[in-house]
N, C-alpha and C positions, 0 to 999 in steps of 0.2 A: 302699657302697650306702646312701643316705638311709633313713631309718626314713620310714614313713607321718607319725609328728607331725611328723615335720621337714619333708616336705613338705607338709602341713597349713600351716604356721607361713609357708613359702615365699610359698605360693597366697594365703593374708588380704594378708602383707605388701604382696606386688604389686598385688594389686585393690588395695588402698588408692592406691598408688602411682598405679592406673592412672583410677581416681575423681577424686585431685587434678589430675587432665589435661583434666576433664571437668567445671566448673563446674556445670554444669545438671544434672549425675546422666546414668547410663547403665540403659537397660531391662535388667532383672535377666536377661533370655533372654539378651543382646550381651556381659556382663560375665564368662561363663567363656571365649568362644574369643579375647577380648583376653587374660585369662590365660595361655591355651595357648598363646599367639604366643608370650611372652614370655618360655613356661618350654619350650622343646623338650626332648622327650625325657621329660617330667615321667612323662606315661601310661605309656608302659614300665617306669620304673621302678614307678612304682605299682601294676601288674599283676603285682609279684614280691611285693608287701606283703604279702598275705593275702583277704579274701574276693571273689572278683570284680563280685559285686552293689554293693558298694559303691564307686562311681566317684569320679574327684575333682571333679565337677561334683558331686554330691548331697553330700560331704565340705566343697566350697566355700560353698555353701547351709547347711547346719545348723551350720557353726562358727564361722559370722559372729556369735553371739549376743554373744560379748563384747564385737566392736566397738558394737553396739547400745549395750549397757548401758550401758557406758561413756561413751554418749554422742556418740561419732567417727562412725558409719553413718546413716542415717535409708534403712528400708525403705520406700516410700511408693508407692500408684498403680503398683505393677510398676517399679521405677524403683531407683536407691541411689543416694545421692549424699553425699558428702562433707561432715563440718560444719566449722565453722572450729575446732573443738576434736579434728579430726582431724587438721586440716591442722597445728597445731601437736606432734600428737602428731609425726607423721612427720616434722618439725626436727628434734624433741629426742631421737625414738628413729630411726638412721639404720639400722639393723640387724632383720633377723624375728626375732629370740628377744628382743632388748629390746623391740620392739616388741606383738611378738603377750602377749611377760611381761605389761606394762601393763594390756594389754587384758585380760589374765584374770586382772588383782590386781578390775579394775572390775566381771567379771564375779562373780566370787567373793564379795563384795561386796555386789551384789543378790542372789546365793544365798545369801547368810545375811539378809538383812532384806527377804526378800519381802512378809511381811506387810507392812511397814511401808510398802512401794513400794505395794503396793495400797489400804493407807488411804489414803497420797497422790494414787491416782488416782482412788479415790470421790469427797474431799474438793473436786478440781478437778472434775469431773463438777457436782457441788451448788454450785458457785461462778457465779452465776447474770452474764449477759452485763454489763455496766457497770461489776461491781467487779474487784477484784485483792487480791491477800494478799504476803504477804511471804514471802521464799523461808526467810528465818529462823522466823518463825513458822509453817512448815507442815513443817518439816524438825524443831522440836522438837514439834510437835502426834503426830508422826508415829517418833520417836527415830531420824533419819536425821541425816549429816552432810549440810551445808547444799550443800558444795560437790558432794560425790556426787551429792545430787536434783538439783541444778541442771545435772547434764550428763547422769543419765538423761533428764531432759526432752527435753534437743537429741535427743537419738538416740528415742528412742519416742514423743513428742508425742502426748502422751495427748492427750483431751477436754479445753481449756481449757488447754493449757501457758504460753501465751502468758500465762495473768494470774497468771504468776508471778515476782514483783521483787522488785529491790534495797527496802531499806527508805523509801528516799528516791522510791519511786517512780520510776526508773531501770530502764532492763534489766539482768539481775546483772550482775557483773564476773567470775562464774567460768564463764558461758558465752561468752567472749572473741566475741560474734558481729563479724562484718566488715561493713562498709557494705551488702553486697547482703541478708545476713541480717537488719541492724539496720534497715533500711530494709520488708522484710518483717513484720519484727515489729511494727514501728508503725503499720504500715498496719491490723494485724490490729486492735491498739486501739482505733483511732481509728475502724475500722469500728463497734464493739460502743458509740463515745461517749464512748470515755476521750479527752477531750481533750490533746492532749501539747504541753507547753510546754517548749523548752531540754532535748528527753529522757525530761521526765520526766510524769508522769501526776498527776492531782488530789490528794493527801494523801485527802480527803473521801471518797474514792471504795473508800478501801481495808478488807478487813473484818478487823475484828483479832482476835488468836488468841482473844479468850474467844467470842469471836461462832464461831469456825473449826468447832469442834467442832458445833453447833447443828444445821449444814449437813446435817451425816452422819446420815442415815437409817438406823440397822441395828436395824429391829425384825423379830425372827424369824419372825414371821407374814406381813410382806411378802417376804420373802425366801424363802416358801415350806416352811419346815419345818414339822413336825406340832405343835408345843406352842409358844405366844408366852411371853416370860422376861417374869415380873411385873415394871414400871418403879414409877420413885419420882418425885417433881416438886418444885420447888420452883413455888407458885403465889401471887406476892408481888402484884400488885393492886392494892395500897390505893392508891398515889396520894397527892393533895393528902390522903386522908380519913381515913386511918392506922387505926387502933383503931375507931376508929366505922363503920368499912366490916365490919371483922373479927368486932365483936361480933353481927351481923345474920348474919355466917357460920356462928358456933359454936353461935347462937340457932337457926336457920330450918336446918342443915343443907345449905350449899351452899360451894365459892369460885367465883370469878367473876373476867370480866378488861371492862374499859371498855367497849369496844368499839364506841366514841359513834358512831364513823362506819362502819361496815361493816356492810354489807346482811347479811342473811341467807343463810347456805350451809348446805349440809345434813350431818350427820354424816358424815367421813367423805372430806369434800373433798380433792381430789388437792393436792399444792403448788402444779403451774399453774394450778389453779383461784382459790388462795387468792390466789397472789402477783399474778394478771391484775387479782381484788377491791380487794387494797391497792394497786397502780398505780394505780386511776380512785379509790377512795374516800377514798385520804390521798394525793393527785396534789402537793400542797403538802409536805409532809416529805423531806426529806431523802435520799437514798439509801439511807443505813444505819436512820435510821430507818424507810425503808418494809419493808429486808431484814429488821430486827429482827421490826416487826410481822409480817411473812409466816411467820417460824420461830416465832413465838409462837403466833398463829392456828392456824396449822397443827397444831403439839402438840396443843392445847386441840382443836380440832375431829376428829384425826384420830390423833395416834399416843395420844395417852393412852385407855386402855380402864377396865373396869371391874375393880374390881380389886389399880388401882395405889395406889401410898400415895402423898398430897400432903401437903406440908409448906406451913407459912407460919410469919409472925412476928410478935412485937408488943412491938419493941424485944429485952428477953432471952427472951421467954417463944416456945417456941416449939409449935406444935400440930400432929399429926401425924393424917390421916383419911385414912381407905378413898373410892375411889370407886365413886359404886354406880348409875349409868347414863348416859347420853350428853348430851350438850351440847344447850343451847337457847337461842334467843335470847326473853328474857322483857322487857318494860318496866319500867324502874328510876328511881327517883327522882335527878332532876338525871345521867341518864347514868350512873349510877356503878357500874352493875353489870350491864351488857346483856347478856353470853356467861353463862352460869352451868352450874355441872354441881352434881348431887347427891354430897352427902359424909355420909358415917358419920364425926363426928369423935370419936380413941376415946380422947383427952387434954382436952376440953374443959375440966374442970374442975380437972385439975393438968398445966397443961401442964410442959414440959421446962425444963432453962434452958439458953441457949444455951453457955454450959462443958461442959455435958456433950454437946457435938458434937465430932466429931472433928475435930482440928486442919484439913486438910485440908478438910471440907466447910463448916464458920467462914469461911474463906477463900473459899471457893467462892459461899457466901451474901450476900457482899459486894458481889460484880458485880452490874450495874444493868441485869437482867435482869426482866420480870415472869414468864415462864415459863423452867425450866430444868430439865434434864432430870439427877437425880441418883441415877440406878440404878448406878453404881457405888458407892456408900452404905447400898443396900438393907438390905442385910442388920446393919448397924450400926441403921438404923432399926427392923428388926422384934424387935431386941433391946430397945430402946428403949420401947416402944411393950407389947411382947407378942405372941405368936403372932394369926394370925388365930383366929376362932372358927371353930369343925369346923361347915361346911354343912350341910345335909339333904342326904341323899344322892340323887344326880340321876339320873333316871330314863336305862334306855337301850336303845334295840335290844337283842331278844338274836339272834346269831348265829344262821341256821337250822343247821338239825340234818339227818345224811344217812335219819332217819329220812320227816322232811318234803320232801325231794328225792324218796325213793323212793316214797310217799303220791300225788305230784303227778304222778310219770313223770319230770320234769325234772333237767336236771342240776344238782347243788348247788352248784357255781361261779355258774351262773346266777340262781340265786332268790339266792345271798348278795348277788350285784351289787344287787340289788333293794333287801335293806337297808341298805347301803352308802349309796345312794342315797337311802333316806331319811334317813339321818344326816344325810347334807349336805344336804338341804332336805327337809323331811317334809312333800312334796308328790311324787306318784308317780303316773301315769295310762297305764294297761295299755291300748294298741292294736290291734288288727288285723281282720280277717274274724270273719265271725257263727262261732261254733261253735268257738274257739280256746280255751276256757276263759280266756280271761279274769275273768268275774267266781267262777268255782271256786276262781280258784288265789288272785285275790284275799281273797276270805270264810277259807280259810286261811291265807294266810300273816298274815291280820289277828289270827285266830286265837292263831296261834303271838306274834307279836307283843305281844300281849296277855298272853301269860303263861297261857293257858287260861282265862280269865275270859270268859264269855261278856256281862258285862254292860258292859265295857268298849269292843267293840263295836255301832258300831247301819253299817245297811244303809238306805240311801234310794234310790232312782230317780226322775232326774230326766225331764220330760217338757214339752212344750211350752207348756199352762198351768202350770208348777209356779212357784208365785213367793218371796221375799223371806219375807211373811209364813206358808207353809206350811213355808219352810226352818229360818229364825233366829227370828222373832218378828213375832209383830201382835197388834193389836186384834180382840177375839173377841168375842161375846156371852156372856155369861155371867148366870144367874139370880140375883137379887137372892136373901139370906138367908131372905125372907118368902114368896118364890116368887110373887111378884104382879109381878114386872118383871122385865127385862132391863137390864143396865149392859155397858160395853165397856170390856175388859181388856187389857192385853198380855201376851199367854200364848206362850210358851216353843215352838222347834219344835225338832225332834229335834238340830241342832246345836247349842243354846246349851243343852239340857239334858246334849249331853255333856260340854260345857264346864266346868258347872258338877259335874259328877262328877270331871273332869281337877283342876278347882283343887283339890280336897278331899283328891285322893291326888296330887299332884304327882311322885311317886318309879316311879309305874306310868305304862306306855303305854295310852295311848285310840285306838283305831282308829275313822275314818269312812268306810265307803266308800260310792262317788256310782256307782252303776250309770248307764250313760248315760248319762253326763254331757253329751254335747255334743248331746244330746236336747232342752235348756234352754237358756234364755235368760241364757248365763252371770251377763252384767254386771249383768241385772235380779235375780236371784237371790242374788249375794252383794253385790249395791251396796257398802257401805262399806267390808265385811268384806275387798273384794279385797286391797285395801291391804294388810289385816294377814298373809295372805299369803306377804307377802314382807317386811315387817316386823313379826316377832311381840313385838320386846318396845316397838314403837312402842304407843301406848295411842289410842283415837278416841272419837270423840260415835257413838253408836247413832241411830237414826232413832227408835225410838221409848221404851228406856230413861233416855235422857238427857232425857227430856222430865219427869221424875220428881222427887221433892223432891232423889234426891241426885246425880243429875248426875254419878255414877263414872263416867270413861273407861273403855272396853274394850278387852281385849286377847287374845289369842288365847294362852291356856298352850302352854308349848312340850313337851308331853309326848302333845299332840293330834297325831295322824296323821293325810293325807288320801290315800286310795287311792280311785282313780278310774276307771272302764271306758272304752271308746271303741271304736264301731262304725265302721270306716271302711266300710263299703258304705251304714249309712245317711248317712254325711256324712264327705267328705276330713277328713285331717289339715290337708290345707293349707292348711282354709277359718278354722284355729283362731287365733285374731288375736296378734299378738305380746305383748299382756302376760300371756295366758296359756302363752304356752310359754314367759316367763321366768319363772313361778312354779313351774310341775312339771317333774317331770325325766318324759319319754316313753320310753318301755319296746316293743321292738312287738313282737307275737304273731303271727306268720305261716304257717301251714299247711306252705309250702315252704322255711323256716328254724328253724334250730333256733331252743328247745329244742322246739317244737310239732312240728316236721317228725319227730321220733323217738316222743312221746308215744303214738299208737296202736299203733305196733309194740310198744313194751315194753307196754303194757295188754293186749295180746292173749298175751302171750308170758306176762305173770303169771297170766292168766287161764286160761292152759295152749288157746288156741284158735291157728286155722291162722291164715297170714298174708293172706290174699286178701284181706282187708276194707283192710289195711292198702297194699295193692299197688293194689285198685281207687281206692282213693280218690286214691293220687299221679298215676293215670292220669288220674283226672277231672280233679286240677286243673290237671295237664300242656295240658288242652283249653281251657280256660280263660283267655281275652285278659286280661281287667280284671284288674289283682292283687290290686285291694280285694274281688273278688267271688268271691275259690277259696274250699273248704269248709272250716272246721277239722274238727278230729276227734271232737270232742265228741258229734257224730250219735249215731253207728257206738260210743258206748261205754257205753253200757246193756246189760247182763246180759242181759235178758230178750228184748233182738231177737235173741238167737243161740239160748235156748232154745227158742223159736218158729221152725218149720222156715218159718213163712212171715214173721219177724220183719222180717228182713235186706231183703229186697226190699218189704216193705211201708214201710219207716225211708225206703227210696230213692225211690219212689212217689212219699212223699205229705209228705215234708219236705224234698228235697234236691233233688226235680226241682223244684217249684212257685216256688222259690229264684231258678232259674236261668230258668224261662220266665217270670218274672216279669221279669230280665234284660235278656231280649232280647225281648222283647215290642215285635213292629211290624218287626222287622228280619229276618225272613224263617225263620230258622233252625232249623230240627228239633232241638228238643229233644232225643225221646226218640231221635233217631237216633246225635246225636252225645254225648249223657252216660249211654244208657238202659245197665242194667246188663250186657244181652245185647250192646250194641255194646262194651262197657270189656272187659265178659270175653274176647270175638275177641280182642282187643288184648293181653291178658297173657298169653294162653294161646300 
């Protein structure tokens, strides 16, 4: 009786066999019962082997992986089909244990150099349509045998396999393809504009291994994890202008790349954005030249941060700086320095010499690169160089406390989301129906936020004349010193005065919150300021500081908090124009979802009072069509309408009905018949 692997070993063999019968591939559903034809008797035996759940149809499926790897199978579109490095395998191996051996020396193979299979398929992914690499150069970019990658390709056909070749610009020779595959593959070239002559494709067209690595994207902040790895640069530049470029760098605090011919893009640009730029702006350069520029640009506008250490050079001497804010494009005399970023340079005056770089990064420094990416080096550099200097220490949310959860009623999963949320944009605007406490719960968690400082704090409401200058600043009348005249000043309004508190303690939180916000005429009220918003460490022209002797740009410290109210019965959320809902994150308070919908029940229960209040009201708002217009709870939670035996229905009277007949006013409806307290109470009762 066969063991299960033997029949395992069986089952691949034959498929293979029965695949090479089948040029075009067979539907992966059609490919076990050609199997089972072929092996009578197989299932019986297999039903002596051990677990009955596992079939040799789902056995036939999951152990095909090593033909894969190996390169022999291609799973594609529901389909398998045979490569020509399978069809050779099954010559040379005429038997299922030499055979299936084979196939899992290949698999085996890529289970130990997975990573290295996955740089490979990054690598090709970043490998942009027109060029090609060489299977040698991407096989030691990657520490893989050349011949191995070049037959996982056949079998998995990542993203881009196809611009993977002999050095000559050839298809390999260890992917042995046959005229229908070779014929395929060119077609694929020649789609993408690899012109093919005699076989083989442009030399010109091909991007060679120092360029390879470039390609590869892996900064840990795109990738999603919580902390980016501080990067290093080389930022060479100079050009035709050598030292004389350099000395304006270490003078003025910046380095810079040409940039003669590329528009303006804004921090941050994607690569398709970058690479679309240099297609139409260097349309004349070369291929490699436009790829080059693309991974340069790109660096400079988008992976290098604040932060990272740049190197440069000037012959032996080399100089090492911090970068200390984002990219601009500035005008430069004769073009020579139009990208520029701000540098702390911290060798200016004894730079290095270049013997004391390590062997390895010497070398590296040589490629004819203007941007290059050397954080594998880092740490030989911060040796170099010095530690950085110990910051001021940054201000930060503090976490709420379950004493301020139980304060509010709410749950403290809930309010933490809250600052969470402001972490990630400290912009926050609290929604829902009149009465939901919203601006309560606001006023303290600003509170708490703040650290208990009440002066760090201010409270404004906005309203439909509220403008620009009662907000941030205007021109005001003011008494001349002699009190015989009037002069006009620009005097301070409650947000730039807390501004000017926020820069002074930068390591504390400033809270602001805008009651009513959408009371106001947003865009008239923060005009310029919107912007900053959403970029706080971009700086602008004020409307009317900048009109002044010193013309300082303004920027919004980032230790300012903006918490916001919002009445949706006096005005939808949905009327709120799109660039204000990508500046604040929206929070919503709703009477009939938590954490609001539980609020008056625990408030009655710490109060040690019955639950009716907290029953009538789910009833009332149970009646209640419009969702914007149910009650919160907030009414119904004053002390003193419960010590007044007439409190509780006078609360309802004369603030909760007027509400609702305000409502429905004109549309027929008996108020007090359908929310009045004697009709709610029938109902619970």
């Amino acid at each position: 009786m066969a063991s299960r692997t033997e029949l395992t070993r069986k089952m691949l063999f034959t498929a293979a066999q029965v695949l090479a019968e089948h040029p075009d591939g067979v539907p992966t559903r059609d490919l076990w019962p050609l199997v089972r034809d072929r092996l009578p008797g197989l299932e019986d035996e297999w039903k002596t082997g051990g677990v009955e759940s596992n079939t040799p149809e789902l056995a036939l499926g999951y152990k095909s992986g090593g033909l894969v790897k190996s390169g022999w199978v291609i799973k594609s579109q529901g389909r398998r089909r045979l490569t020509s490095l399978g069809r050779i395998a099954l010559q040379e191996h005429s038997d299922a244990p030499s055979f299936i051996g084979a196939a899992h020396t290949g698999y085996q193979y890529w289970d130990q150099h997975r990573a290295g299979f996955e740089t490979a398929r990054r690598l090709l992914e970043a490998v942009p349509e027109g060029g090609w690499v060489a299977a040698s150069d991407l096989a030691a970019e990657t520490g893989l045998d050349p011949v191995r990658l070049v037959c996982w390709l056949q079998g998995e056909l990542p993203e881009g396999w196809h611009r993977t070749l002999d050095s000559d610009g050839g298809l390999p020779d260890a992917a042995h393809p046959d005229e229908v595959s070779r014929g395929q593959w060119l077609r694929l070239l020649e789609a993408e504009g690899l012109h093919v002559v005699l076989g083989r494709v442009p030399p010109v067209r091909q991007i060679p291994r120092e360029d390879l690595r470039q390609l590869l994207i892996d900064d840990p902040d795109v990738s999603g994890t919580s902390e980016r790895v501080r990067r290093a640069w080389l930022v060479r530049g100079l050009g035709i202008y050598g030292g004389e470029l350099l000395h304006g760098w270490l003078a003025e605090g910046y380095c810079s790349l040409p940039a003669s011919k590329l528009r303006e893009l804004p921090p941050g640009s994607s690569q398709e954005t970058v690479r679309a730029a240099v297609e139409e702006d260097y349309a004349h350069g070369s291929f490699n030249e436009k790829l080059k520029k693309t991974n340069e640009f790109y660096a400079f506008l988008s992976r290098m941060r604040e932060g990272d250490l740049v190197l440069c050079n000037d012959g032996g001497k080399i100089y090492v700086g911090r970068i200390q804010g984002e990219p601009a494009f500035r005008a430069s005399v004769e073009n020579r320095a139009n990208l520029q970023r701000p540098v702390t340079w911290l060798n200016a005056g004894t730079p290095l010499d270049f013997d004391e770089l390590p062997d390895e990064m010497s070398a590296k420094l040589a490629t004819q690169h203007d941007v290059l990416d050397l954080t594998e080096f880092i740490d030989d550099l911060e040796k170099l160089v010095g530690p950085e200097p110990t910051p001021h220490r940054e201000f930060r949310l503090p976490d709420v406390t379950p004493k301020l959860a139980a304060d509010l009623f709410v749950d403290e999963d809930w309010l933490q989301e809250c600052v969470d949320l402001l972490r990630d944009r400290p912009q926050l605007i609290l929604y829902g129906p009149p009465g939901t406490g919203k601006t309560y719960i606001s006023q303290h968690l600003a509170e708490h936020l703040a650290g208990g400082r009440p002066q760090n704090v201010k409270l404004v409401q906005f309203h439909p004349s509220y403008s620009y200058e009662d907000f941030f600043e205007g021109f005001r009348p003011v008494q001349t010193p002699d009190g015989r005249g009037v002069v006009f000043k620009p005097l301070p309004g409650p947000l730039l005065r807390l501004v000017d508190a926020a820069r002074e303690r930068p390591e504390e939180p400033f809270v602001l919150i805008i009651d009513e916000i959408n009371r106001g005429n947003i865009a008239k009220i923060f005009g310029e300021l919107y912007f900053l918003l959403e970029y706080r460490k971009k700086a602008i022209d004020l409307l009317y500081s900048s009109a002044d002797e010193t013309g300082t740009p303004f920027t919004l410290p980032e230790n300012l908090v903006v918490i916001g109210t919002m009445n949706t019965a006096d005005r939808s959320i949905a009327l709120v124009d799109a660039a204000m809902r990508r500046r604040f994150a929206f929070v919503e308070l709703h009477p009939e979802e938590k954490p609001t919908s539980d609020v008056l029940h625990r408030w009655l229960a710490h109060k040690g009072l019955p639950d009716e209040a907290a029953r009538l009201l789910a009833e009332l708002n149970s009646r209640i069509e419009d969702r914007d217009f149910k009650i919160g709870p907030s009414y119904l939670m004053r002390p003193a309408i419960y010590d007044d035996p007439t409190g509780f229905e006078r609360v309802w009277r004369t603030q909760i009905l007027p509400l609702l007949e305000e409502h429905h006013y004109g549309d027929g409806v008996d108020v007090t018949e359908r929310y009045g307290l004697e009709a709610l109470r029938r109902a619970i009762s």
